[in-house]
N, C-alpha and C positions, 0 to 999 in steps of 0.2 A: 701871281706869286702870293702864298698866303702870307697872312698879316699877321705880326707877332700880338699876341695878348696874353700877356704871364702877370702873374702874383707871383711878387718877388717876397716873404717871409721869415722871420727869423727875432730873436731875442733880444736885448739890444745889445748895441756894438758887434753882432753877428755880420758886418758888411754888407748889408741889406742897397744902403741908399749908394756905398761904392759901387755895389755890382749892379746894378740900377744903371748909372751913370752910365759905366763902361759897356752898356748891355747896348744902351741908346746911344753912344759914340757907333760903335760897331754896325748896326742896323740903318745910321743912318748918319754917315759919312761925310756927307755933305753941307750935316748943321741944320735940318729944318727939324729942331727939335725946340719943344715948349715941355721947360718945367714947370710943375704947380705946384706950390707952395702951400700946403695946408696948414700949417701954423702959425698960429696970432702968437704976438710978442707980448707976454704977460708981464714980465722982470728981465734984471739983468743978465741973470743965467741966460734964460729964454734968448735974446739979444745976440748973445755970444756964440751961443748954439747954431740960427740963423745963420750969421755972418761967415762961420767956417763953412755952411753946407753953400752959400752963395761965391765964397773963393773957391770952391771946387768946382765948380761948373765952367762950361766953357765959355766964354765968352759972347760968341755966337749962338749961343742958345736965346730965345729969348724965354721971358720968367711971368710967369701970370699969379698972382697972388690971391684963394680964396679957398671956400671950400664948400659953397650952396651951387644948388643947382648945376653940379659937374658932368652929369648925364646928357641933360640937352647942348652947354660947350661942347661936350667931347666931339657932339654929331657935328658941330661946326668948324671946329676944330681938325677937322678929319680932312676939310677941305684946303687949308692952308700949311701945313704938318706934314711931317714922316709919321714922326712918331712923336708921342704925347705919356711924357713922366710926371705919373700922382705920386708926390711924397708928403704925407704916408693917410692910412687910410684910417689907423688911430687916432691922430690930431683932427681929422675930418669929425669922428663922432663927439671926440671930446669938445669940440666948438657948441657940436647940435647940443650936448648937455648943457652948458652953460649958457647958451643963447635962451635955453627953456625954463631953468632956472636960479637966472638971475642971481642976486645977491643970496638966495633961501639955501639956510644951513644942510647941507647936503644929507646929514645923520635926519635931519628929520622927513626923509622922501616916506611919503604915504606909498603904497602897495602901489593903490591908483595910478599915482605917480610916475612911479616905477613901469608899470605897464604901459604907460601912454609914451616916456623914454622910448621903450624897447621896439614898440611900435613904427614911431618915427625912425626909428635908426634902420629896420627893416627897410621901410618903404626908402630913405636915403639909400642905402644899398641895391634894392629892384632897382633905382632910377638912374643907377649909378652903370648896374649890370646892361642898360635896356641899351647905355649908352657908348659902352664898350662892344656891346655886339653889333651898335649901327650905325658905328664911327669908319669911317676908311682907311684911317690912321694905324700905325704901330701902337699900343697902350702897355706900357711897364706902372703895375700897380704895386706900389710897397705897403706893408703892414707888420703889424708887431705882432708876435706869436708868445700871450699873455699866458695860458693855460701851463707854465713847468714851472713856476715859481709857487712860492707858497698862498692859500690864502688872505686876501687882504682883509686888515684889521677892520676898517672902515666900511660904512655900508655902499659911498657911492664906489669905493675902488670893488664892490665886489658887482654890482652893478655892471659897472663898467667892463670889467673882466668880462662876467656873462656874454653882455652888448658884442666886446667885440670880438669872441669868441664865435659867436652862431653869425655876428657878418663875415669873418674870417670862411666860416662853413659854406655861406654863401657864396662869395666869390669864385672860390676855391672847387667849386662844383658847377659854376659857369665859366671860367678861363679853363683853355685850352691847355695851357702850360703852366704848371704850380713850382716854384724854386725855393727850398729850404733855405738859411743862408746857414751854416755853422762852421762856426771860429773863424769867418773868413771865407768860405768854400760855399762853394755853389753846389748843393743836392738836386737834384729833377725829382721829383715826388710823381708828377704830371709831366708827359708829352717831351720836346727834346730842347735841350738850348740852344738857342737862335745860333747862327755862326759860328757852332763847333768845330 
């Protein structure tokens, strides 16, 4: 039977991480499902955010918390799993930015900079792709679908828009099945939804 591999997409609060969940309830019935959890707890906000998407889950899921080196997990992962929920693949890059750098005023990214960013977030996304196509497992991937909002004022949110715009592009031309989310609803862009 083939294996579900969808990018699940959408704006926020477009239902992305809902239909996520209930995608991987469905697919895989019986619970051998791992969420990842790619966001670090910066503040309170941050915190609160968390905590709701962790009461949502079921119980029997179990929860792996990170967001380096997802590619070679997944292959392993593949072996213990149905299926295996990245949420989301935005907090994934936005980690690699910060982890590169550091405390340094964002407004002041040299070109350089910039390009060795855009770089790394590529090659995060190949190793990410390499590991989605050679996982055994089910893979529901969410992301943020940056590009219908306005221009950001700031240099790293236009950075980052870019960034995860062409990973978005990426994935998106390696998974089988791409799902829009809007207002709630699940669009098929790509291929068919799982257990229609």
């Amino acid at each position: 039977m083939m294996k579900t591999k969808m990018l699940i997409t959408g704006g926020t609060r477009s239902g992305k991480s809902r239909f996520g969940q209930e995608t991987a309830a469905k697919i895989s019935p019986q619970g051998r499902v791992l969420y990842v959890a790619t966001a670090r707890v910066w503040d309170e906000e941050m915190a609160i955010r968390v905590k709701k998407h962790q009461d949502n889950r079921p119980a029997s899921w179990d929860t792996y918390e990170g967001y380096q080196d997802l590619g070679t997990h997944l292959i392993q992962w593949g072996q213990q799993y149905e299926t295996v929920l990245i949420d989301c693949v935005t907090m994934l890059l936005t980690n690699g930015i910060f982890d590169r750098i550091g405390d340094q005023d964002p407004d002041t990214l040299t070109k350089e900079q910039v390009a060795e960013l855009e770089e790394e977030a590529a090659a995060t996304i190949q190793e990410l792709i390499r590991g989605i196509q050679e996982t055994a497992c089910n893979v529901l991937l969410i992301t943020n679908e940056l590009g219908s909002g306005v221009v950001p004022e700031h240099l790293l949110g236009r950075v980052f828009r870019d960034m995860a715009g062409r990973a978005n592009q990426m994935l998106a031309q390696a998974m089988p099945q791409v799902c829009l989310m809007v207002c709630g609803l699940p669009l098929m862009v790509k291929g068919d939804q799982p257990c229609s």
